[in-house]
C-alpha positions in Angstrom: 0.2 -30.9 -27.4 -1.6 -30.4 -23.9 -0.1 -28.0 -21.8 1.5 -29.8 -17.9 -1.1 -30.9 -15.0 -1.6 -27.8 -13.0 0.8 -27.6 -10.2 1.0 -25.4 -6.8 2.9 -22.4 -9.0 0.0 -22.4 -11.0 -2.8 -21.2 -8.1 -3.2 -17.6 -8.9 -2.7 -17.1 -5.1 1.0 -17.9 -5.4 1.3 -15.3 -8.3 3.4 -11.8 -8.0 1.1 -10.5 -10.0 -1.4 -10.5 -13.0 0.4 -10.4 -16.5 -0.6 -11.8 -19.8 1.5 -14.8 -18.9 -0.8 -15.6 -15.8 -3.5 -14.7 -17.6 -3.1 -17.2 -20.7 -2.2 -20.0 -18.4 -5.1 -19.9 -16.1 -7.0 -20.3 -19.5 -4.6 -23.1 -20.2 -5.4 -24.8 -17.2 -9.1 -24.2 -18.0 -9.5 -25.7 -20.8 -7.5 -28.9 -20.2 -9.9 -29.6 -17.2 -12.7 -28.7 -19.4 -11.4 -31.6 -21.5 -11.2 -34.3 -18.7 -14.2 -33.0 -17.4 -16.4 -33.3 -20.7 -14.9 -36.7 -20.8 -15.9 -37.8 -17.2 -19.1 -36.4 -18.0 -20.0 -38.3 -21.4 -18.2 -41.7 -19.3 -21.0 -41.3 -16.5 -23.4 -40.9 -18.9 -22.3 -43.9 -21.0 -22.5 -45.6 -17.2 -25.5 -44.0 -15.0 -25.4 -46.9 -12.7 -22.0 -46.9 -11.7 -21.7 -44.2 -8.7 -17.8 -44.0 -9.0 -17.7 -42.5 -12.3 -20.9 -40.3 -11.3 -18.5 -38.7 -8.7 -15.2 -38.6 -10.5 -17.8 -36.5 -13.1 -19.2 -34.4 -10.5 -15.7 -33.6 -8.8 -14.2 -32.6 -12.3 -16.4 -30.4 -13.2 -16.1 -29.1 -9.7 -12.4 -28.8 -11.3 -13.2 -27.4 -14.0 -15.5 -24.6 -12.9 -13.0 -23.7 -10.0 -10.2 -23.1 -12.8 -12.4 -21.3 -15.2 -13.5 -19.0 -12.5 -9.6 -18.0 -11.8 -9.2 -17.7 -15.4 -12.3 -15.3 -15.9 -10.6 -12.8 -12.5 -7.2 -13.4 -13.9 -8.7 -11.9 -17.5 -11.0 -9.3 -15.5 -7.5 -8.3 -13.6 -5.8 -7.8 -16.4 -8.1 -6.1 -18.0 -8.2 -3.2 -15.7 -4.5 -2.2 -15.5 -4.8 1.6 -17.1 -2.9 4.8 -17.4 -5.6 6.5 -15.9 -7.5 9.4 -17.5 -6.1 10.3 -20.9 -6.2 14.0 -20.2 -6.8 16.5 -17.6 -10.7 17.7 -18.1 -11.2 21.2 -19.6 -12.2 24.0 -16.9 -13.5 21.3 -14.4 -15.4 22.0 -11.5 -13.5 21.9 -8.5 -14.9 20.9 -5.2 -14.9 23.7 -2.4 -11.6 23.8 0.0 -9.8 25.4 2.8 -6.2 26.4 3.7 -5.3 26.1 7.1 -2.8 28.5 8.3 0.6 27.7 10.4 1.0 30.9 12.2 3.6 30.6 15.0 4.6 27.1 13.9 7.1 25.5 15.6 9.7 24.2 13.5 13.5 23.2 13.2 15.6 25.1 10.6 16.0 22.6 8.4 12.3 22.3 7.6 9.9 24.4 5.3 6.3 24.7 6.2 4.7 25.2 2.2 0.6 24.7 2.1 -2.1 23.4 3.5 -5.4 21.8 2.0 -8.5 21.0 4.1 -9.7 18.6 1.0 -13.1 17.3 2.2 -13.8 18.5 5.6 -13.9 16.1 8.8 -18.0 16.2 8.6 -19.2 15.9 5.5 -22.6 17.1 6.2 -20.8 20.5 7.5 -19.2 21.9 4.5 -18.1 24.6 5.8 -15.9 23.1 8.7 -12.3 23.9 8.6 -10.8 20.5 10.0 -10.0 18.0 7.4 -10.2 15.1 8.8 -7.0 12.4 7.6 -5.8 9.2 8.8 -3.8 8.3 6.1 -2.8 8.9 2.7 -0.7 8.2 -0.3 0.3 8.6 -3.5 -0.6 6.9 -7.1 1.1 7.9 -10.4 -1.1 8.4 -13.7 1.1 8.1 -16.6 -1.1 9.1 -19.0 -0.9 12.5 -17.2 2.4 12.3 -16.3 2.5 13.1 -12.5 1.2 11.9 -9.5 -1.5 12.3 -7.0 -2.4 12.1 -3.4 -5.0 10.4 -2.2 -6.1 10.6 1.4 -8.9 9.7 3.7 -10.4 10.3 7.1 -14.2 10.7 8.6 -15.0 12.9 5.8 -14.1 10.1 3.1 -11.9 9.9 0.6 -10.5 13.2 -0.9 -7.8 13.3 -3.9 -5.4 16.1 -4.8 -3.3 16.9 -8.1 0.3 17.0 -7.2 1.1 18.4 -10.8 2.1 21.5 -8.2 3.5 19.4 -5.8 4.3 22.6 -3.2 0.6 23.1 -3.7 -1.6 20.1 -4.0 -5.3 20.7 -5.5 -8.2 19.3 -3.9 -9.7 17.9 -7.4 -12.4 15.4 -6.3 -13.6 13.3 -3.5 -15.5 10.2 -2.1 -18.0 11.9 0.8 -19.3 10.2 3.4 -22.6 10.7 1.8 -21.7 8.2 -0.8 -20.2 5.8 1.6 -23.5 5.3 3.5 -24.7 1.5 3.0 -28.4 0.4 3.4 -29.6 -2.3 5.9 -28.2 -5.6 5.6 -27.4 -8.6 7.7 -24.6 -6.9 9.2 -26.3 -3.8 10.4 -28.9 -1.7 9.9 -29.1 1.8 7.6 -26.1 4.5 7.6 -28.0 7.8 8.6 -28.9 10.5 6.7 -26.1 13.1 7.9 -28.4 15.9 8.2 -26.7 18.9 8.3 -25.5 20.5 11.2 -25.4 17.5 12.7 -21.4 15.8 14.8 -22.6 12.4 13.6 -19.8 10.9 12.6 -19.4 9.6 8.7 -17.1 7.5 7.0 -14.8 6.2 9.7 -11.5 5.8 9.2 -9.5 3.8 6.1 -6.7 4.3 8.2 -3.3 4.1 5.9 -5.2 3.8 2.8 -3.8 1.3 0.0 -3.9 1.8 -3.9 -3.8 -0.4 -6.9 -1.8 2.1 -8.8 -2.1 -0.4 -11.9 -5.6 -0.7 -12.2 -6.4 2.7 -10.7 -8.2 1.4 -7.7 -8.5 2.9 -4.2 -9.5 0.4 -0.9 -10.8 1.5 2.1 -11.0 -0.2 4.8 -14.3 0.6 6.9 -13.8 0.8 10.9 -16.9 -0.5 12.7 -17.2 2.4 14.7 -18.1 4.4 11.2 -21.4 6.2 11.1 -21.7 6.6 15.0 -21.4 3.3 16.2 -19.4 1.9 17.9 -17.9 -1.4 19.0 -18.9 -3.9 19.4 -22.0 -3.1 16.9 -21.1 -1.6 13.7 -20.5 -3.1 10.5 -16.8 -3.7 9.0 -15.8 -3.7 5.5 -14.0 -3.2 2.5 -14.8 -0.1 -0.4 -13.0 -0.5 -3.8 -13.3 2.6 -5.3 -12.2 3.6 -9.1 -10.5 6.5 -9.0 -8.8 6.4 -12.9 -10.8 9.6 -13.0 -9.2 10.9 -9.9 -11.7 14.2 -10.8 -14.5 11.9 -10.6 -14.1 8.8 -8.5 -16.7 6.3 -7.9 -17.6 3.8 -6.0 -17.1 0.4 -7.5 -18.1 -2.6 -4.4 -18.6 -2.4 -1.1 -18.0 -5.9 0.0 -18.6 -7.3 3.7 -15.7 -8.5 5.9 -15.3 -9.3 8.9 -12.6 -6.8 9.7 -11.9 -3.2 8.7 -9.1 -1.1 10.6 -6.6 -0.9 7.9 -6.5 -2.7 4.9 -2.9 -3.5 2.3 -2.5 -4.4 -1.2 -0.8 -8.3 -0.9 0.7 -9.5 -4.3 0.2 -6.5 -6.7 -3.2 -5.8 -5.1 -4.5 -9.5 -6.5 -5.8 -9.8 -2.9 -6.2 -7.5 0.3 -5.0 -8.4 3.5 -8.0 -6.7 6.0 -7.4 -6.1 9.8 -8.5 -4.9 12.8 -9.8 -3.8 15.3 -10.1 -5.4 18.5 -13.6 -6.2 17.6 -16.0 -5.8 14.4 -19.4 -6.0 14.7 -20.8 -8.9 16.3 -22.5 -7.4 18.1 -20.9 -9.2 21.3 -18.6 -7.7 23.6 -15.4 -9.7 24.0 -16.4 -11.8 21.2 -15.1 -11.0 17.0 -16.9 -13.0 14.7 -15.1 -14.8 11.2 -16.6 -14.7 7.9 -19.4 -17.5 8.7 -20.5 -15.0 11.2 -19.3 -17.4 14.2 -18.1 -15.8 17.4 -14.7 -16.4 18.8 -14.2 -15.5 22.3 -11.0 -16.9 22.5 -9.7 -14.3 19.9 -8.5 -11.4 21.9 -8.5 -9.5 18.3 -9.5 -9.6 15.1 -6.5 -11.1 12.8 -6.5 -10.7 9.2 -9.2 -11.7 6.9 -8.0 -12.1 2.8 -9.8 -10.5 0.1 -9.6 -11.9 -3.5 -10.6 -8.3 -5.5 -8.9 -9.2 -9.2 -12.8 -9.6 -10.6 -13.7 -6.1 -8.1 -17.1 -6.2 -8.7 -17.0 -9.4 -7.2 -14.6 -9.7 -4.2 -14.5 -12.9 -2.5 -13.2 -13.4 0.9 -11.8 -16.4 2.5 -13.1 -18.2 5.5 -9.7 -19.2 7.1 -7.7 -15.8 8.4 -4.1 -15.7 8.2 -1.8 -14.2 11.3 -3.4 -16.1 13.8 -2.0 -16.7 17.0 0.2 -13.2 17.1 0.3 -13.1 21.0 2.1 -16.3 21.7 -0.2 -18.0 20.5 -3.1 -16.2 21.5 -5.4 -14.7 18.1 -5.3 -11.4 19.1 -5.9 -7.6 17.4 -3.4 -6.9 14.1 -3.7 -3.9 13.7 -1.4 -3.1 10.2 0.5 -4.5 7.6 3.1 -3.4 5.5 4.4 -4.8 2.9 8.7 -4.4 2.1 10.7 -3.8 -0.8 11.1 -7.6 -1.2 7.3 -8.3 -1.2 7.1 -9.9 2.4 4.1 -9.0 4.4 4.8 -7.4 8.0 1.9 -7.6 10.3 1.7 -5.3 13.6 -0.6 -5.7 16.6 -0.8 -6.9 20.3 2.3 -9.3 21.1 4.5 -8.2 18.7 5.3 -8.4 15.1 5.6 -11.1 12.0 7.2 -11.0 8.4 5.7 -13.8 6.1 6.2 -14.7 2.5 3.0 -14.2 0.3 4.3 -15.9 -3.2 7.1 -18.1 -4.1 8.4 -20.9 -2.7 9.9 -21.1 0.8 10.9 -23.5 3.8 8.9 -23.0 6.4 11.0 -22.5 10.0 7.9 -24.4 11.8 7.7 -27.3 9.9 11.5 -27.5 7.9 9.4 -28.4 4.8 9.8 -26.1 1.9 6.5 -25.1 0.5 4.7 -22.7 -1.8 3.6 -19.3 -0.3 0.4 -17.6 -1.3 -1.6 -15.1 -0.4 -4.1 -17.0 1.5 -1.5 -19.3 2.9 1.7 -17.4 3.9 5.2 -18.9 5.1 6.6 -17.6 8.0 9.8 -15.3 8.0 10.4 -13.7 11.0 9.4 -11.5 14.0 8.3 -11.9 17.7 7.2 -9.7 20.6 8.7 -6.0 21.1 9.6 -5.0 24.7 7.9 -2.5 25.7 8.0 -0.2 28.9 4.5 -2.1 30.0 4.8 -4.5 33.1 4.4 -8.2 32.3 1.0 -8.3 33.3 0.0 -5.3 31.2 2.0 -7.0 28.0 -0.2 -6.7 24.8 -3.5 -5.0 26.9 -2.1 -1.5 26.7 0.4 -0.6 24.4 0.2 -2.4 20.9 2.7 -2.5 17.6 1.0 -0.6 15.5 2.6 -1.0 12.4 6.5 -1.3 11.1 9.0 -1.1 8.1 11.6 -4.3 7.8 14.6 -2.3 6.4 16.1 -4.1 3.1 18.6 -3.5 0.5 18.3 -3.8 -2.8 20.9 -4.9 -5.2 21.1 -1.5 -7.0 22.4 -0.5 -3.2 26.2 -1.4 -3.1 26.9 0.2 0.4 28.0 -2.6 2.9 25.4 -4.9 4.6 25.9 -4.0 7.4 26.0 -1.2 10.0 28.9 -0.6 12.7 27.5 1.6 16.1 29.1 4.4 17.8 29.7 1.0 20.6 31.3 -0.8 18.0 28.4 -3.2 17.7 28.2 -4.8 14.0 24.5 -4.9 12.8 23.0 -6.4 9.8 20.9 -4.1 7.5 18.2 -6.5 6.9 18.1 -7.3 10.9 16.2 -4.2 11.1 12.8 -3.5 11.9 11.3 -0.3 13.0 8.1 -0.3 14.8 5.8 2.0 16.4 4.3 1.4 19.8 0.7 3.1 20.3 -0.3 4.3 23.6 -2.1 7.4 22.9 -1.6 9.7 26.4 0.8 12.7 27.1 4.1 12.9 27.2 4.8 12.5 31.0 1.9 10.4 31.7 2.7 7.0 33.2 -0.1 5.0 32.2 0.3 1.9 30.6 4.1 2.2 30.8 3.9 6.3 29.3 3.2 7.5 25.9 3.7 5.3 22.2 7.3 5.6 21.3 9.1 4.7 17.9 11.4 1.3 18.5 14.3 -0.2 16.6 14.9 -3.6 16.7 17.0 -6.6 15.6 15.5 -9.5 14.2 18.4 -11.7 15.0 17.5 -15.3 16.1 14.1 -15.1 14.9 14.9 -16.7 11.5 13.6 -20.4 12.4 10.2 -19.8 13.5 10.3 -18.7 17.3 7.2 -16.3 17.1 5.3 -19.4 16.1 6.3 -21.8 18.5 3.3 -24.1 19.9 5.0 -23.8 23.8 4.4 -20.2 24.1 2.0 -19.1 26.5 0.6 -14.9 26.1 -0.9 -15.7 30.0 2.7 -17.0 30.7 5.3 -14.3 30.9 7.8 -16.8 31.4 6.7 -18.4 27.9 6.8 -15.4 25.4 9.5 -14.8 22.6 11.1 -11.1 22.1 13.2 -9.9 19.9 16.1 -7.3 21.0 15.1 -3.5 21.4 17.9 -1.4 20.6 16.7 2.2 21.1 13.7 3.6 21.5 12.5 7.5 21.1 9.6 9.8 22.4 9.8 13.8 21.6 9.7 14.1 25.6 11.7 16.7 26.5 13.2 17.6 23.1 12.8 20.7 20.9 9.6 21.3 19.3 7.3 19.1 22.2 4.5 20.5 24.0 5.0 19.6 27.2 2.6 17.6 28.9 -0.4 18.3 27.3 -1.8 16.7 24.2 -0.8 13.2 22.5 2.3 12.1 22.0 2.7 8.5 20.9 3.8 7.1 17.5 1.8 6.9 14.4 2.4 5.9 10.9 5.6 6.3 9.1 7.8 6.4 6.3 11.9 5.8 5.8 14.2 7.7 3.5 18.0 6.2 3.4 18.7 6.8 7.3 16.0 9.3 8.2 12.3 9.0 9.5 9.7 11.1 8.9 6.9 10.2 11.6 3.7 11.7 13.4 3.6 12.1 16.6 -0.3 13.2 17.6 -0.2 16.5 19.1 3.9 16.6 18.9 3.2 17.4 15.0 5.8 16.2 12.4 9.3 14.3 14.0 12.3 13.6 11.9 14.8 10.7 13.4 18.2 10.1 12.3 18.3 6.4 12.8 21.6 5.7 10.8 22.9 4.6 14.8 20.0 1.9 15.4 21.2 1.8 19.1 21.2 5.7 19.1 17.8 7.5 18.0 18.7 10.9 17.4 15.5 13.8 16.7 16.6 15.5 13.7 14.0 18.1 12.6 10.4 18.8 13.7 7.3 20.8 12.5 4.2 21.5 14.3 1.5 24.1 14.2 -0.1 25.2 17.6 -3.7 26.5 18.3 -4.7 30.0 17.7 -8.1 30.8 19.3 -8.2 34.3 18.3 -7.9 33.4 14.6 -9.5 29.9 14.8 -6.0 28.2 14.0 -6.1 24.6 14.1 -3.4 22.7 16.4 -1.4 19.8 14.6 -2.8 16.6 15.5 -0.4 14.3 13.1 -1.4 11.3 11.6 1.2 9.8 8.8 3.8 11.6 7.6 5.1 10.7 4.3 8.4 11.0 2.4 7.6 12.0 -1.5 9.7 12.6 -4.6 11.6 15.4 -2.7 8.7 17.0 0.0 7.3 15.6 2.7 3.5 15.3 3.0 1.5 15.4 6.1 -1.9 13.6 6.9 -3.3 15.6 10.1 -6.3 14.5 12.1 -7.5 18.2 11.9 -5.4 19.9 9.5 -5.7 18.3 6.6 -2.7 17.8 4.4 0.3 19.9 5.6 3.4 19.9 2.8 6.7 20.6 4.1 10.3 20.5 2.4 13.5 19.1 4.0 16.3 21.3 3.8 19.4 19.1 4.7 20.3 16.0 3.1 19.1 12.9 3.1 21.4 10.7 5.7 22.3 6.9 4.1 21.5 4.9 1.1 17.9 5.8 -0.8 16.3 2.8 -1.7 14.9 2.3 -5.3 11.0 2.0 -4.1 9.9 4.5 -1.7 8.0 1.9 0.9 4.6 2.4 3.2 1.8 -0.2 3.3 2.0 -2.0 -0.2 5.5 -0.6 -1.6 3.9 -0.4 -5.0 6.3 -0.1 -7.4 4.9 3.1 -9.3 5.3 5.1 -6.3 8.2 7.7 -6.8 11.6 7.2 -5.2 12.2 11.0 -3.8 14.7 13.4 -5.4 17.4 13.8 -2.3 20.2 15.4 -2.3 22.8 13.5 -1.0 25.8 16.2 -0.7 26.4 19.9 0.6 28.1 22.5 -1.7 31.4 23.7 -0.2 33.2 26.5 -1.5 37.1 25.6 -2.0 38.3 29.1 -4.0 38.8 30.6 -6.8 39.8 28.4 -9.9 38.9 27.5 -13.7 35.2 26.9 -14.1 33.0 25.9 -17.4 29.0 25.9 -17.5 27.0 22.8 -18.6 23.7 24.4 -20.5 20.1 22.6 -19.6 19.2 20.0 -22.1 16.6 17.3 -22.0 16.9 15.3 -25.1 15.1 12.5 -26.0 15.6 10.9 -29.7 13.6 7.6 -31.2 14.5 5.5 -33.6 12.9 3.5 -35.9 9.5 2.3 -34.0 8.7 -0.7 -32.6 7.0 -3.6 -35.1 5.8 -7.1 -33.6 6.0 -10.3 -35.3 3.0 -10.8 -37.7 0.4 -11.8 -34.9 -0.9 -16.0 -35.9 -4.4 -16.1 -35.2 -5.9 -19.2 -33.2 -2.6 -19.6 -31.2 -2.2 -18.1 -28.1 1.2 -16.6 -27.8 2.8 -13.6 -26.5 4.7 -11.4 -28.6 7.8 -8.8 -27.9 8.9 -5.5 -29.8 11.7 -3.1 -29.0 12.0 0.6 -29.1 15.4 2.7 -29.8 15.7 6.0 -28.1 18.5 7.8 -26.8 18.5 9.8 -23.9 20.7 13.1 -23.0 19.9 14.9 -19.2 21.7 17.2 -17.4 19.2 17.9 -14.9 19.7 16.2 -11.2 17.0 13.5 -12.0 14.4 12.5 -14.6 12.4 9.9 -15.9 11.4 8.8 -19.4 7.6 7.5 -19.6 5.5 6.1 -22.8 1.6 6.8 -22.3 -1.3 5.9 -24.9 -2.9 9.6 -25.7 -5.6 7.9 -27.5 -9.5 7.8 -26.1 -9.9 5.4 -28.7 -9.2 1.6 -27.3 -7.1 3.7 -24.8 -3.8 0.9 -23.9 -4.8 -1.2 -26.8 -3.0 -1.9 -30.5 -6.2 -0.7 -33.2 -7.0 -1.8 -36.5 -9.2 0.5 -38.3 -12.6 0.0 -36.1 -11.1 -3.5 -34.3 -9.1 -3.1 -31.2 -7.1 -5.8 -29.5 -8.7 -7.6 -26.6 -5.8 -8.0 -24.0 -3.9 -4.9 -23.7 -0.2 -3.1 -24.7 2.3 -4.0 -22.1 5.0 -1.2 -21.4 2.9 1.8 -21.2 4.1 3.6 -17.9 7.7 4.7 -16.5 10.8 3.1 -18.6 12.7 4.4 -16.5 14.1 6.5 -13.6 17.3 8.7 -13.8 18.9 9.7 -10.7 21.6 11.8 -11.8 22.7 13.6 -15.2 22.9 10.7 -17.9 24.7 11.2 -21.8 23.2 8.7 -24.6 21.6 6.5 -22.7 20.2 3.7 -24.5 16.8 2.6 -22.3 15.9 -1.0 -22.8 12.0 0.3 -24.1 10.2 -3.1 -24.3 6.5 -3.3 -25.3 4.8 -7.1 -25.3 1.2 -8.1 -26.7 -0.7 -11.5 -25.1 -2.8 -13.1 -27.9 -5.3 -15.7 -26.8 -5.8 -18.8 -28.9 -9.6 -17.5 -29.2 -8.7 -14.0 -29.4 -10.3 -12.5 -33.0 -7.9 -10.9 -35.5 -8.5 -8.5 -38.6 -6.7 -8.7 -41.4 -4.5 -5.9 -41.6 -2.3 -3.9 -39.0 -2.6 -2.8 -35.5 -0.7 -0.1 -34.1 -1.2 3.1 -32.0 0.8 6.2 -31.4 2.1 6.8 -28.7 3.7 9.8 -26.4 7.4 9.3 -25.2 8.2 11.5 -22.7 11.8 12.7 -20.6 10.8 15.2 -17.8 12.4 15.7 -14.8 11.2 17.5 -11.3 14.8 19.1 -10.6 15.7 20.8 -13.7 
């Protein structure tokens, strides 16, 4: 029986993801239009006079090669998804590094300074340089090693440390900017050399850095002021880098767009959502250029360009942008997005920002017509402009949005929806979206309205399409849309600031339950207590100050990132900084620890959520430490039909016994043989085991827990089977971080 017409759900841009399912109906809707076009084909030829059927031929095999093409990336997508390196290398050769010192650091009590890594350092072409270089990092689990690692990058490229010591992260490997140079092109002439002892400038600046933490890919986003230029001149683009060695990455693509500020993972990393910055090589002041090379000088910014990269060795990107129009309907710069627990993609830049749906179907607020989102086609959510302290005139010129987190809850979250102020205002969780403003001067300078601050804000009445209405005006400050500011915060003035020397605006950062962990430039490391959205209150801060006796290096902070229990620290001249928070963690933790794409194998931290109190004397009884995991009887698939494509299921019995505060139970494939895939003898399965990776997360002490341990296995219809049986063995493992 043929399988339905293709419909809109069917586009792999509408998709959540590659799975097997995905994968076997792209091939599904291959082959049927391989069918009607075969038979178009052998009508026209039956026919060659009659121009009708010559074109219906000619447009379905234009079908037909269209679909086959998704169905080859769908394949090649699934095909990548690995557990990373089977094993740790034996005595591997480390790259050099530096530790940065924090002598005199100023710091609240509740804070621990722990280590400091240089990784690669800012110049790459200067080894011996102790400033490490970092825009932006973050974090990718490798389940075949069981822990995770961070991944950062900055002018010097891209460096990766082992968190298996996650108090003291080791520099393991590295992308320099050696290896980032690109020959002469249409797009700009030859990367120099680097000789050393030279300040040219390398890699510049993959600013908040996403991962495909399924396929073990890293993109970097390339900043067209990179290799000394600067705008309007130099080249923009996109690196894809594998990094399932993370001892040995390399460089996979470097593919050409026409923007490269920041780039995030949209729709499991399927497709890349770059932007940024205000220009991108054209060459033309005033003037970006789109992906046909034709200049727009009525774009005040570069909005975001979409990246297909499931086939990574060949990325396409498509000509139409998406987030046009930010600025009331001016195109103007978009700087960042960030994608929430709930998948929607939040875009920040001059005039404000904008939520949008990337899959699924949706009714969209500016037409009332509900219709599917993709990737390349988003429906609108929410957002609008954020006030600012800039006058009218200087709206969207000085100080922009520079990126955001949309707070949500998830339904493993049962505290109430909403939040009641110290006023007695009643606030809906989900109304809130925290936002950065970047103006990078001092702390007590007045230009352009004073220095960046961190902004909370209520996206009330912006449900039904305001930010996207065709009246607004950006030259009109009578015709712009805001949405309501309900505190905002600078480290002016409070414990642990400078003064009025050095940066002090607000850079990227992360949310845990009811506490921020931000950088703040030259003001280091800030944590906010934003469970009062109305009422920002500072509650910690770290930062290290210069020491020109000893060569100490000043904090100049980056990101600051929240991380299954520490707090890790991307400096523009430090390095990596790790810190531990000491007090609790205020409000509800959310099950997937968000920044840029929220993937969903980035750990939730360990927090503790209560104080010991001592209440007396009385009777008392001690619990020993156990970690117990028992299997049952393993897992057995249906006997697998060859010629039919089908997908089949097994279950696994285990029972699970912890005491300790947290843990997680995780199945990797040890093998190096067919690593992910079911064997048989010398044959090997060609679409790989599904359920390798965490089972599952315990946040507490759990007795004879039964895990729901669920492994599937695609079969293609064309797929070739041995007779006999294919299995692997596999490693089942319960380990926790807080024993």
């Amino acid at each position: 029986m043929a399988a339905p017409p293709a419909g809109p759900a069917d586009e792999a841009a509408t998709q959540v993801k590659t799975t097997a399912a995905t994968v076997a109906r792209a091939k599904e809707i291959a082959a049927d239009l391989k069918t009607a076009s075969d038979a178009a084909a052998a009508a026209a030829a039956a026919d060659p006079s009659n121009v009708d059927k010559q074109a219906a031929a000619a447009a379905a095999a234009a079908k037909y090669a269209t679909a086959q093409a998704d169905a080859d990336a769908e394949q090649k997508s699934l095909d990548g998804v690995n557990g990373g390196i089977a094993a740790e290398p034996t005595n591997p050769t480390l790259p050099a590094d530096f530790s940065n010192p924090a002598e005199g650091q100023v710091k609240s009590d509740n804070i621990e300074w722990l280590s400091n890594s240089r990784g690669l350092p800012n110049q790459s072409q200067n080894p011996n340089n102790k400033n490490g270089n970092y825009a932006g990092a973050t974090f990718m689990k490798y389940e075949n090693l069981g822990y995770d690692f961070l991944l950062g990058d900055g002018t010097g490229g891209l460096s990766i440390w082992s968190l298996k010591n996650p108090e003291k992260p080791q520099f393991v490997g590295g992308v320099d900017s050696y290896k980032l140079r690109q020959p002469a092109d249409a797009h700009g002439a030859a990367d120099p050399d680097l000789v050393p002892g030279s300040t040219t400038r390398g890699f510049y600046e993959g600013e908040n850095p996403t991962v495909d933490s399924r396929r073990k890919l890293a993109f970097l986003a390339r900043d067209p002021r990179a290799y000394g230029s600067a705008h309007p001149n130099g080249r923009t683009g996109l690196y894809i880098i594998d990094v399932s060695n993370p001892w040995k990455p390399e460089v996979v693509t470097y593919h050409w767009v026409p923007a490269g500020h920041t780039a995030t993972c949209i729709n499991d990393c399927r497709y890349i959502w770059s932007v940024g910055p205000a220009n991108n090589g054209s060459k033309v002041n005033g003037q970006p250029q789109d992906v046909a090379g034709v200049l727009h000088p009525e774009w005040s910014g570069v909005p975001a360009f979409v990246t297909d990269v499931r086939d990574v060795k060949h990325p396409y990107t498509y000509a139409k942008p998406v987030d046009m129009g930010r600025n009331n309907n001016k195109t103007a710069y978009t700087h960042s997005v960030d994608v929430d627990q709930n998948g929607l993609a939040w875009t920040s830049g001059f005039g404000g920002i904008r939520g949008y749906y990337t899959n699924g179907k949706h009714k969209d607020p500016t037409t009332g017509v509900e219709r599917q989102a993709t990737a390349t086609d988003p429906v609108p959510y929410a957002g609008g402009g954020v006030p600012t302290l800039e006058t009218p005139e200087q709206y969207a010129q000085v100080s922009v949005e520079h990126n955001s987190y949309h707070r949500t809850q998830a339904a493993s979250d049962t505290s109430p929806a909403t939040i009641t102020t110290a006023a007695g205002r009643t606030i809906n969780k989900t109304d809130l979206q925290y936002v950065t403003q970047e103006n990078t001067v001092g702390c007590d300078s007045t230009s352009g309205g004073g220095a960046g601050r961190f902004v909370t804000t209520s996206l009330a009445g912006s449900y039904d399409g305001k930010a996207w209405d065709p009246s607004l005006d950006a030259a009109d400050p009578n015709k712009r849309y805001f949405i309501e500011k309900l505190d905002d915060y600078t480290p002016r003035g409070l414990p642990g600031a400078t003064g009025g020397t050095g940066g002090c605006s607000a850079h990227w950062f992360t949310v845990q339950g009811d506490l921020v962990a931000i950088g703040f430039y030259a003001q280091g490391t800030r944590i906010l207590d934003v469970s009062d959205p109305t009422d920002i209150k500072q509650a910690g801060y770290f930062r290290v100050p210069a020491n020109q006796a000893t060569g100490q290096l000043a904090s100049n902070t980056s990101a600051v990132y929240w991380h299954n229990g520490y707090v890790y620290v991307a400096d523009y001249t430090r390095g990596i900084d790790v810190l531990r928070w000491k007090d609790p963690i205020k409000g509800e933790v959310q099950p997937k620890v968000c920044w840029n794409s929220c993937d969903d194998s980035q750990t939730p931290a360990k927090v503790k959520t209560s104080v010991d109190t001592t209440v007396g004397n009385g009777p008392g009884g001690s619990v020993p430490a156990t970690l117990s995991l028992t299997l049952g009887a393993p897992a057995t698939f249906p006997a697998f039909v060859p010629g039919v494509g089908a997908t089949y299921t097994a279950k696994a019995d285990a029972t699970v016994i912890s005491t300790a505060g947290d843990a997680t139970l995780t199945v990797a494939d040890p093998s190096t043989t067919a690593n992910g895939h079911l064997v048989n003898g010398a044959f090997s399965l060609p679409q790989p085991l599904q359920g390798l990776g965490v089972v599952k997360t315990y946040t507490g002490p759990v007795s004879n827990d039964k895990p729901n341990i669920t492994f599937t296995q695609a079969i293609g219809a064309n797929d070739a089977l041995r007779t006999g049986t294919y299995s692997k063995t596999l490693t089942f493992t319960l380990s926790t971080t807080n024993p």
